[in-house]
C-alpha positions in Angstrom: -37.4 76.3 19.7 -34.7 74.2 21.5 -35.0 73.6 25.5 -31.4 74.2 25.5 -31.8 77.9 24.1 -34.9 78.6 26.0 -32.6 76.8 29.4 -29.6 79.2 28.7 -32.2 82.6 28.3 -33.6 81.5 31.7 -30.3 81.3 33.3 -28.7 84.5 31.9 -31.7 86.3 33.3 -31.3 84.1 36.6 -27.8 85.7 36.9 -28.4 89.2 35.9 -31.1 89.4 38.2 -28.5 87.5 41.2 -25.8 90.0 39.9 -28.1 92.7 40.7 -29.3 91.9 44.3 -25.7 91.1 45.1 -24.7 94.8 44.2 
């Protein structure tokens, strides 16, 4: 497993989760 893949998981889940408090 790459940091890079693992780094862009993390910060798709960091944005649905900002999408979803900004709603």
């Amino acid at each position: 497993v790459s940091y890079k893949s693992i780094q862009r998981r993390v910060w798709l889940f960091v944005q649905r989760s900002l999408d979803k408090e900004v709603s």
